[in-house]
C-alpha positions, 0 to 999 in steps of 0.5 A: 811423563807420558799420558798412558803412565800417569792414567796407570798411577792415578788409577793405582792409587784411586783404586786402593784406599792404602797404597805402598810402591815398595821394591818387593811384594808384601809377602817378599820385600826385597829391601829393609825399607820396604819391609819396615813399611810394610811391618808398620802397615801390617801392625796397625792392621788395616788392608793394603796393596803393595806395587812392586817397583822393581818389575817395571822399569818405567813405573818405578821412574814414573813415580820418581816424577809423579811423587817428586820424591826419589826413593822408594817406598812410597805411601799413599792413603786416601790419595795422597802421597805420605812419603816414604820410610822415614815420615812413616816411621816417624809417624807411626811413632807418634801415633798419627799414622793409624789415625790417617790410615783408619780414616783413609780406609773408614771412608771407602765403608 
């Protein structure tokens, strides 16, 4: 991966204390993955940004690489990578996921 791309993605993912890196926007997801991820972010109700993908050809390869994982979306809070839908899912399920995302977003207070 080139220098300049991973600056770009670790910047990213500095500046926003809850990131998604879906196909879409987070008024226009453009695939159901994405748009049950963003769902869940907008139920617990803590801020997020999203990054759509699908307008940069090399970000959306770079990411597959930064993250070592294939398929988008992709979460990072606090700065760490989550993983995608289904870990999200599942812990939202499990009520884990807002007691993260809450303490992601309380330390940036």
């Amino acid at each position: 991966m080139e220098d300049a791309l991973k600056q770009k993605i670790d910047g990213l993912i500095t500046q926003n204390k809850v990131l998604l890196f879906v196909k879409g926007t987070k008024t226009f997801p453009q695939c159901g993955f994405s748009s049950a991820v963003i769902n869940i972010f907008k139920e617990i109700g803590v801020p997020f940004e999203t990054v759509n993908i699908l307008q940069e050809g090399d970000l959306r390869q770079g990411m597959k690489e930064y993250s070592q994982w294939p398929t988008f979306p992709q979460i990072y809070v606090g700065g760490e990578f989550i993983g995608g839908c289904d870990i999200v899912k599942e812990m939202h399920d499990k009520g884990e996921l807002a007691k993260v995302v809450q303490k992601a977003a309380g330390a940036s207070a």
